[in-house]
LONU-614437 format. One record per atom (N, C-alpha, C): residue in three letters; atom name; z, x, y. Coordinates in nm, 4 decimals, padded with zeros to 6 digits. Each point is the difference from the previous one (the first is absolute). Layout:
% LONU-614437
{'ala'; 'CA'; {Z; X; Y}}
...
//
This chain:
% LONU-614437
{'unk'; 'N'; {06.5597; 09.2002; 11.5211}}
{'unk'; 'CA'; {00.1109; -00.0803; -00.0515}}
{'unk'; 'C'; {00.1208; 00.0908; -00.0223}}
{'unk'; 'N'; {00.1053; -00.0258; 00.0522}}
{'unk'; 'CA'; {00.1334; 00.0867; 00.0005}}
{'unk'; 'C'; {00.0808; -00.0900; -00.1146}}
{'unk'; 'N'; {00.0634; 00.0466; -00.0935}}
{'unk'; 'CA'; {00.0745; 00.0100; -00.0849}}
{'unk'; 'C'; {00.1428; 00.0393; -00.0294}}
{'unk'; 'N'; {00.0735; -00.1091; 00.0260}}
{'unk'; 'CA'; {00.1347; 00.0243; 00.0504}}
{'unk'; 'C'; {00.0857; 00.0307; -00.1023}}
{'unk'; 'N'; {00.0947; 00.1056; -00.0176}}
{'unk'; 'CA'; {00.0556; 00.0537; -00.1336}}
{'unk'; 'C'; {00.1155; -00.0875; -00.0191}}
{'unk'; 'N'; {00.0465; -00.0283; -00.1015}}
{'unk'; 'CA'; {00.0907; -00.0637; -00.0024}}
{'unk'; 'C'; {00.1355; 00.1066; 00.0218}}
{'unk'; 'N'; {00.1375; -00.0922; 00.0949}}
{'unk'; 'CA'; {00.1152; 00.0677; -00.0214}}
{'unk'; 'C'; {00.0737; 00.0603; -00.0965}}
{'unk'; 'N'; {00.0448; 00.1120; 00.0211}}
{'unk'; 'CA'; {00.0753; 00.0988; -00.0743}}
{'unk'; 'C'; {00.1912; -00.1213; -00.0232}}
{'unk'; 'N'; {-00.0204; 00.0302; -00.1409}}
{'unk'; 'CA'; {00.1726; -00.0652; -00.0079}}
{'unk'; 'C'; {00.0455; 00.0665; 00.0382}}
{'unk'; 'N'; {00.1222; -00.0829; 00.0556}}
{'unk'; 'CA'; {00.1028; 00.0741; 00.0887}}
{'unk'; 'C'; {00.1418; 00.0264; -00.0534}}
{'unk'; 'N'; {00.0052; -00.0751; -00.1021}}
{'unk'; 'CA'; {00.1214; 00.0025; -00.0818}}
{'unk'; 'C'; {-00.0242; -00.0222; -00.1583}}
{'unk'; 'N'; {00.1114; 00.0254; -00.0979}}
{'unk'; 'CA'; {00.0043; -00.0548; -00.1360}}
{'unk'; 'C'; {00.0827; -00.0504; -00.0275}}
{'unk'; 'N'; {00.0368; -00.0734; -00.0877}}
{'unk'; 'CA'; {00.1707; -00.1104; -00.0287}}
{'unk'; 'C'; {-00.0571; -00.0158; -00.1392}}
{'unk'; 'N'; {00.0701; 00.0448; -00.0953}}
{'unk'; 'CA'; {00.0240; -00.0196; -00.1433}}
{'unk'; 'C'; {00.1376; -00.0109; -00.0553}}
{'unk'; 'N'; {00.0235; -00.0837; -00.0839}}
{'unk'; 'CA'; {00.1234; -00.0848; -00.1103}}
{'unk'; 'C'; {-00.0624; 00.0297; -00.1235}}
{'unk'; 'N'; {00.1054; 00.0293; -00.0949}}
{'unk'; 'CA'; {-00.0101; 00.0234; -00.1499}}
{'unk'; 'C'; {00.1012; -00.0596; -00.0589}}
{'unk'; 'N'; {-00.0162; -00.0069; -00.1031}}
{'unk'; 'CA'; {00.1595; -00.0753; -00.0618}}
{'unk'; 'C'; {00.0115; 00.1123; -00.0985}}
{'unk'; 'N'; {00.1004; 00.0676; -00.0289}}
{'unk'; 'CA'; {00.0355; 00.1096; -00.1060}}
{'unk'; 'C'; {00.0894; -00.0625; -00.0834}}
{'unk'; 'N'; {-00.0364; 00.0631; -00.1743}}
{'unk'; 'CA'; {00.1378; -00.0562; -00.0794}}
{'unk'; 'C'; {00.0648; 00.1158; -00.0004}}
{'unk'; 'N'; {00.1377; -00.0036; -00.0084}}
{'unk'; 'CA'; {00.1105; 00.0673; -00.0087}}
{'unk'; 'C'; {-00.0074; 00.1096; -00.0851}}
{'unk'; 'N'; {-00.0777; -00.0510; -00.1375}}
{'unk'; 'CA'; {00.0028; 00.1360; -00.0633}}
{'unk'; 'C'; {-00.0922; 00.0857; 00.0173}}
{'unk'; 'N'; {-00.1036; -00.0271; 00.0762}}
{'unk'; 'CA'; {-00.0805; 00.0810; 00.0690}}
{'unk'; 'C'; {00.0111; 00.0584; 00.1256}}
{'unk'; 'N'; {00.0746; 00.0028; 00.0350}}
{'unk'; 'CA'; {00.0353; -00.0044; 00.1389}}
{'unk'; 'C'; {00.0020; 00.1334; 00.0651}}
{'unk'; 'N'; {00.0325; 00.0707; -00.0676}}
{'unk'; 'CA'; {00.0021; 00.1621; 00.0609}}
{'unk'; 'C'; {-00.1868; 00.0147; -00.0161}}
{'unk'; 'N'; {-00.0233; 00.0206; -00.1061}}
{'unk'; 'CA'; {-00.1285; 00.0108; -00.0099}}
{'unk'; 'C'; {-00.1584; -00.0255; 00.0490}}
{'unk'; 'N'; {00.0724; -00.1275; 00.0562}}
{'unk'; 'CA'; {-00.0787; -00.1020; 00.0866}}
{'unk'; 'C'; {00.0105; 00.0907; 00.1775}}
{'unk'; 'N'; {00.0963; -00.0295; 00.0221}}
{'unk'; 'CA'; {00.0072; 00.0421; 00.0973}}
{'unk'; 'C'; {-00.0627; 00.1415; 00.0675}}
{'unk'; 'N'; {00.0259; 00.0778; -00.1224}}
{'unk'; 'CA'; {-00.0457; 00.1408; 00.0464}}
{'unk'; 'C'; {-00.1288; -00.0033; 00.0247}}
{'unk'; 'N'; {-00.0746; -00.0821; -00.1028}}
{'unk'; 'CA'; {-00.1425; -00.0289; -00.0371}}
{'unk'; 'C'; {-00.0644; -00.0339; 00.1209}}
{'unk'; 'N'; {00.1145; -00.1219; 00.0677}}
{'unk'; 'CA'; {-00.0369; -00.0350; 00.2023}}
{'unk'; 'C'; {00.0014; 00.1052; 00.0668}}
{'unk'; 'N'; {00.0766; 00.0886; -00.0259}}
{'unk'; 'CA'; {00.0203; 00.0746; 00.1108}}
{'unk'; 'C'; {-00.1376; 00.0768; 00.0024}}
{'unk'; 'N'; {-00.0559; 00.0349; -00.1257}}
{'unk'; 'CA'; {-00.0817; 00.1104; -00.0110}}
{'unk'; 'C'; {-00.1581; -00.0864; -00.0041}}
{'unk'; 'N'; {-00.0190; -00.1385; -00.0014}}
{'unk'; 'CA'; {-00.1223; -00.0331; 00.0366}}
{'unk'; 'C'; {-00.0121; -00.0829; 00.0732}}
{'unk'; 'N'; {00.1032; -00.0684; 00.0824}}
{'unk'; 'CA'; {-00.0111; -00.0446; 00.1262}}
{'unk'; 'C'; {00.0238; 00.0428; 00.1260}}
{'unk'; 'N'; {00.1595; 00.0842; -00.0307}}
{'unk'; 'CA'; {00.0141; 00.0191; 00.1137}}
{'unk'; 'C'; {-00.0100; 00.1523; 00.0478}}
{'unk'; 'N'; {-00.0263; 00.0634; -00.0654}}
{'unk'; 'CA'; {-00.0745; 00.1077; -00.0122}}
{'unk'; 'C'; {-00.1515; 00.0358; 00.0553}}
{'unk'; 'N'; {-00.0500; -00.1019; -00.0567}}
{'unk'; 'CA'; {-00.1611; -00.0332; 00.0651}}
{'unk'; 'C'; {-00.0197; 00.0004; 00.1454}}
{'unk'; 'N'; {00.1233; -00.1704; 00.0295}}
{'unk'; 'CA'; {00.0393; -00.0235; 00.1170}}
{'unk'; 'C'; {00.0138; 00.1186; 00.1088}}
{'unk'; 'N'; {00.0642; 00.1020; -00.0555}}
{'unk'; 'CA'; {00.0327; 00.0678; 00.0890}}
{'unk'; 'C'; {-00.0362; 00.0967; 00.0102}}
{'unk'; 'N'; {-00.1607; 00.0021; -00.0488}}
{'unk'; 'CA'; {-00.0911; 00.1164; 00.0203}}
{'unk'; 'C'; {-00.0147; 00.0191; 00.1271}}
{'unk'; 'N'; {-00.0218; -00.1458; 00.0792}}
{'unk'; 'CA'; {-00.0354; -00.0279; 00.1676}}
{'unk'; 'C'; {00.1260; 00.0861; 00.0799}}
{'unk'; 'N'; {-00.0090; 00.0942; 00.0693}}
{'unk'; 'CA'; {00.1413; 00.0649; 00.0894}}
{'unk'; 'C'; {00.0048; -00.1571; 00.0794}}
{'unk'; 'N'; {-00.0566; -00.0508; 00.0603}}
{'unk'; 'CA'; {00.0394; -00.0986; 00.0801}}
{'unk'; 'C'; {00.0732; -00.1169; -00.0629}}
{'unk'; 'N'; {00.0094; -00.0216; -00.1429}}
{'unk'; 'CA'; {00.0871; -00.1290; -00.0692}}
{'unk'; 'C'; {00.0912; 00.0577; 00.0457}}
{'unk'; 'N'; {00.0611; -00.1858; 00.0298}}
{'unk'; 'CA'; {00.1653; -00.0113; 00.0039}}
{'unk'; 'C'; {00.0343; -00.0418; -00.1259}}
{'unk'; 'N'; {00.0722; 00.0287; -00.1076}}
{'unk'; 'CA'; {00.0175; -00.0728; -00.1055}}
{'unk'; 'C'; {00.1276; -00.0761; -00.0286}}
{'unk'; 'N'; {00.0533; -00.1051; -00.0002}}
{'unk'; 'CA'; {00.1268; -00.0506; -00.0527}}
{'unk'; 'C'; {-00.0078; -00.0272; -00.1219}}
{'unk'; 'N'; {00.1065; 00.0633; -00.0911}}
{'unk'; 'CA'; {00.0458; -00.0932; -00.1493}}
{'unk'; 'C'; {00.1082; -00.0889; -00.0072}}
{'unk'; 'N'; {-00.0026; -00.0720; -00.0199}}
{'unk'; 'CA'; {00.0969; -00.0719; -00.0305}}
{'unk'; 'C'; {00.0304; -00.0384; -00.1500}}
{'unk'; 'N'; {00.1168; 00.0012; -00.0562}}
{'unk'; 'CA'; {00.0231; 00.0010; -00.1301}}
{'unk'; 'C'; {00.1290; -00.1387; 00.0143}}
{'unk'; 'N'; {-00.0537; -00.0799; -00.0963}}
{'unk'; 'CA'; {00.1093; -00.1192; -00.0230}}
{'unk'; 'C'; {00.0387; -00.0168; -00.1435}}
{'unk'; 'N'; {00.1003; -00.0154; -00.0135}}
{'unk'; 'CA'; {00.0786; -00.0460; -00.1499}}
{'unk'; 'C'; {00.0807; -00.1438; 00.0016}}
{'unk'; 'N'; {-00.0328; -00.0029; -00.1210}}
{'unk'; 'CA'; {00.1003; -00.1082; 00.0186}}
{'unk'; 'C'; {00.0234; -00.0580; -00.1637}}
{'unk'; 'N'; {00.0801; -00.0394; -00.0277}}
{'unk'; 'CA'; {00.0937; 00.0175; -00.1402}}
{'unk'; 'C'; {00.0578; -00.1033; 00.0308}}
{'unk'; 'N'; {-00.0491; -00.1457; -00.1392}}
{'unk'; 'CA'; {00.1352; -00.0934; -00.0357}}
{'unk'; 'C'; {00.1057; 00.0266; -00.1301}}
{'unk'; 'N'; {00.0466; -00.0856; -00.0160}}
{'unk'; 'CA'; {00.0902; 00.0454; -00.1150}}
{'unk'; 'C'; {00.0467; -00.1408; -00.0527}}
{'unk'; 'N'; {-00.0360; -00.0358; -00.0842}}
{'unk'; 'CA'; {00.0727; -00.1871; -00.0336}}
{'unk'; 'C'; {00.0840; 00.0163; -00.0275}}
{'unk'; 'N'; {00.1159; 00.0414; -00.0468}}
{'unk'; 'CA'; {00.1331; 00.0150; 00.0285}}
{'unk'; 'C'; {00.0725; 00.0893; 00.0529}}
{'unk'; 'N'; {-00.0856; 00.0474; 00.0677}}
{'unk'; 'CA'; {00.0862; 00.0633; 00.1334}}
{'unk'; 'C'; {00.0004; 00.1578; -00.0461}}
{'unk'; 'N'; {-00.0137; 00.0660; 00.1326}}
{'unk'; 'CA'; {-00.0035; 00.1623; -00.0385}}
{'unk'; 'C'; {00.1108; 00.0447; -00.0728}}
{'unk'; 'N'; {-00.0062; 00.1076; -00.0697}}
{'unk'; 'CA'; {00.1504; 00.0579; -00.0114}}
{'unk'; 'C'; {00.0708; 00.0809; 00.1051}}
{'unk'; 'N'; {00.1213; 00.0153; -00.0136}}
{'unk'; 'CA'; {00.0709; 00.0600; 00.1536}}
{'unk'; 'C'; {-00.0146; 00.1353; -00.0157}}
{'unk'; 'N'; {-00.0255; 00.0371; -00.0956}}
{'unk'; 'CA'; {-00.0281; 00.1875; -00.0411}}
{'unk'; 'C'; {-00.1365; 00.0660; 00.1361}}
{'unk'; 'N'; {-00.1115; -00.1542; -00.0303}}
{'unk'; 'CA'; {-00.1675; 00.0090; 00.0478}}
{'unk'; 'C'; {00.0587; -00.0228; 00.1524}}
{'unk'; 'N'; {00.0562; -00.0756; 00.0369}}
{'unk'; 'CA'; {-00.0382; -00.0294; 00.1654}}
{'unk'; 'C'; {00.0816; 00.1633; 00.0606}}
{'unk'; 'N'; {00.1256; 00.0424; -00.0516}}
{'unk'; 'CA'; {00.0255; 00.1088; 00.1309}}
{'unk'; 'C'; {-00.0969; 00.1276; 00.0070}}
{'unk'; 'N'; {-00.0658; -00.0114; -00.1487}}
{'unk'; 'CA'; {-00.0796; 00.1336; -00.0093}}
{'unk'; 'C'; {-00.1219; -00.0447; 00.0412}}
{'unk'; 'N'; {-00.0464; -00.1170; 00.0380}}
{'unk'; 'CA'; {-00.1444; -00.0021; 00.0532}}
{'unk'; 'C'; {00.0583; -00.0070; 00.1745}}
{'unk'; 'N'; {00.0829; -00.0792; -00.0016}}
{'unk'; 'CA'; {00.0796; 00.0371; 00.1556}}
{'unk'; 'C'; {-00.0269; 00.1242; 00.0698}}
{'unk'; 'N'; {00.0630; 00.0782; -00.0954}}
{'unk'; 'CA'; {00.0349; 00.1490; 00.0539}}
{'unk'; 'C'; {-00.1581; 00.0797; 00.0338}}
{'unk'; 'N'; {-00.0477; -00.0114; -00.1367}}
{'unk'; 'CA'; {-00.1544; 00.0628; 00.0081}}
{'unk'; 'C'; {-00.1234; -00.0868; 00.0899}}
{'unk'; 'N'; {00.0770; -00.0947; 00.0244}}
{'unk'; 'CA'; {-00.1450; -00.0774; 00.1425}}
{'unk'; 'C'; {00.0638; 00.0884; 00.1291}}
{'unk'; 'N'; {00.1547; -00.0089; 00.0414}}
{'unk'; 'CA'; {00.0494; 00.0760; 00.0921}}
{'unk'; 'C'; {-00.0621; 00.1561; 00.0360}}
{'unk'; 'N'; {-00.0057; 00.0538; -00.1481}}
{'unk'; 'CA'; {-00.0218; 00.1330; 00.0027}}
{'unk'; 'C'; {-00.1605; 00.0128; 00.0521}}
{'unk'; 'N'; {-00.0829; -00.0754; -00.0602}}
{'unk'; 'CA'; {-00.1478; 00.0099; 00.0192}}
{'unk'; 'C'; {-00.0560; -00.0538; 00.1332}}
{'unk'; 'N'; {00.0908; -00.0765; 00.0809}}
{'unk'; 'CA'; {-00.0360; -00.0473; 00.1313}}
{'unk'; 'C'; {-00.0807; -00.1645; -00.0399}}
{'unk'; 'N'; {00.0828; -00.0184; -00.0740}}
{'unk'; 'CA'; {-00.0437; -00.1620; -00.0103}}
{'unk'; 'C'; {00.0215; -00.0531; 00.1881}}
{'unk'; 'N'; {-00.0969; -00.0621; 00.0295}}
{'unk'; 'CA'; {00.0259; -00.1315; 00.1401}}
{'unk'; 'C'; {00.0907; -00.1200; -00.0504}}
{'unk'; 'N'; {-00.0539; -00.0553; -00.1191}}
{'unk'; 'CA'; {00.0710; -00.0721; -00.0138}}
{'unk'; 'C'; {00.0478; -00.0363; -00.1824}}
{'unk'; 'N'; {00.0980; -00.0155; 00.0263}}
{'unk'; 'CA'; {00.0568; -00.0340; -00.1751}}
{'unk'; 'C'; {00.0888; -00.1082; -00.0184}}
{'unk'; 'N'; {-00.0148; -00.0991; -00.0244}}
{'unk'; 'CA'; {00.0776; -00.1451; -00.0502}}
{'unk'; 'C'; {00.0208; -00.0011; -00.1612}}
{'unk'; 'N'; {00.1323; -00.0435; -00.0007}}
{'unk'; 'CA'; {00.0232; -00.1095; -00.1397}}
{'unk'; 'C'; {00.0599; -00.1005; 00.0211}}
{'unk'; 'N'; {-00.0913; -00.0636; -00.0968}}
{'unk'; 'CA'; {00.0421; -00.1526; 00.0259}}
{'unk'; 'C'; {00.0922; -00.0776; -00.0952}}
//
Protein backbone atom coordinates (compact mmCIF):
# COMPACT_ATOMS: atom_id res chain seq x y z
CA UNK A 1 0.00 0.00 0.00
CA UNK A 2 1.65 3.37 -1.11
CA UNK A 3 0.86 6.34 0.90
CA UNK A 4 0.60 9.52 -0.70
CA UNK A 5 2.09 12.60 1.29
CA UNK A 6 0.17 15.33 1.35
CA UNK A 7 1.26 18.75 -0.58
CA UNK A 8 3.72 21.13 0.70
CA UNK A 9 1.97 24.88 0.99
CA UNK A 10 2.94 26.91 -1.45
CA UNK A 11 2.14 30.18 -0.13
CA UNK A 12 0.97 32.24 3.17
CA UNK A 13 -1.51 35.37 3.21
CA UNK A 14 -2.07 36.88 6.65
CA UNK A 15 -4.20 40.31 7.80
CA UNK A 16 -4.03 41.77 11.29
CA UNK A 17 -5.75 44.74 12.38
CA UNK A 18 -3.28 46.94 14.63
CA UNK A 19 -4.37 49.77 17.10
CA UNK A 20 -2.54 52.85 16.62
CA UNK A 21 -1.16 53.00 19.90
CA UNK A 22 0.43 49.91 19.47
CA UNK A 23 1.55 50.16 16.40
CA UNK A 24 5.27 50.43 16.39
CA UNK A 25 5.39 47.62 18.74
CA UNK A 26 3.17 45.40 17.00
CA UNK A 27 4.75 45.60 14.05
CA UNK A 28 8.25 44.94 15.02
CA UNK A 29 6.82 41.97 16.96
CA UNK A 30 5.64 40.85 12.92
CA UNK A 31 8.58 41.40 11.68
CA UNK A 32 10.45 39.25 14.17
CA UNK A 33 7.88 36.23 14.34
CA UNK A 34 6.48 36.08 11.11
CA UNK A 35 8.34 37.36 8.81
CA UNK A 36 11.44 36.48 10.00
CA UNK A 37 10.47 32.81 10.34
CA UNK A 38 9.12 33.23 6.83
CA UNK A 39 12.24 33.92 5.67
CA UNK A 40 14.25 31.30 7.10
CA UNK A 41 13.37 29.43 3.55
CA UNK A 42 16.27 31.22 0.96
CA UNK A 43 13.64 30.35 -1.60
CA UNK A 44 10.57 32.73 -0.02
CA UNK A 45 9.43 35.47 -1.98
CA UNK A 46 8.02 37.67 0.66
CA UNK A 47 5.69 40.78 0.07
CA UNK A 48 4.52 43.25 2.91
CA UNK A 49 2.19 45.29 2.42
CA UNK A 50 1.29 47.92 4.98
CA UNK A 51 -2.17 49.91 4.80
CA UNK A 52 -3.42 52.90 6.87
CA UNK A 53 -6.06 54.55 6.91
CA UNK A 54 -7.38 57.42 9.27
CA UNK A 55 -10.96 59.13 9.57
CA UNK A 56 -11.49 62.23 11.25
CA UNK A 57 -15.35 63.45 11.94
CA UNK A 58 -14.62 66.78 11.48
CA UNK A 59 -12.18 66.75 9.23
CA UNK A 60 -8.30 66.55 9.52
CA UNK A 61 -6.43 69.51 10.55
CA UNK A 62 -4.39 71.30 7.73
CA UNK A 63 -1.14 71.22 10.00
CA UNK A 64 -1.76 66.77 9.70
CA UNK A 65 -2.37 66.38 5.92
CA UNK A 66 1.04 68.26 4.45
CA UNK A 67 3.16 66.48 7.05
CA UNK A 68 1.69 63.06 6.48
CA UNK A 69 1.85 64.14 2.64
CA UNK A 70 5.38 64.82 2.78
CA UNK A 71 6.40 61.72 5.00
CA UNK A 72 4.25 59.04 2.73
CA UNK A 73 6.32 60.83 -0.27
CA UNK A 74 9.48 60.41 1.63
CA UNK A 75 8.87 56.64 2.63
CA UNK A 76 7.73 55.52 -0.91
CA UNK A 77 4.11 55.41 -0.23
CA UNK A 78 2.30 53.78 -3.86
CA UNK A 79 -0.43 55.30 -2.92
CA UNK A 80 -1.80 58.21 -0.59
CA UNK A 81 -5.39 59.84 -0.81
CA UNK A 82 -7.39 62.40 1.20
CA UNK A 83 -10.59 62.57 1.07
Amino acid sequence: MHVHASPKPRAFHGSVDIRATSAKARLVELAEEIIQVLAQDPDAEIRVCVEISATYSGGSSSSIRPAVTENANQLGFRSKVWE
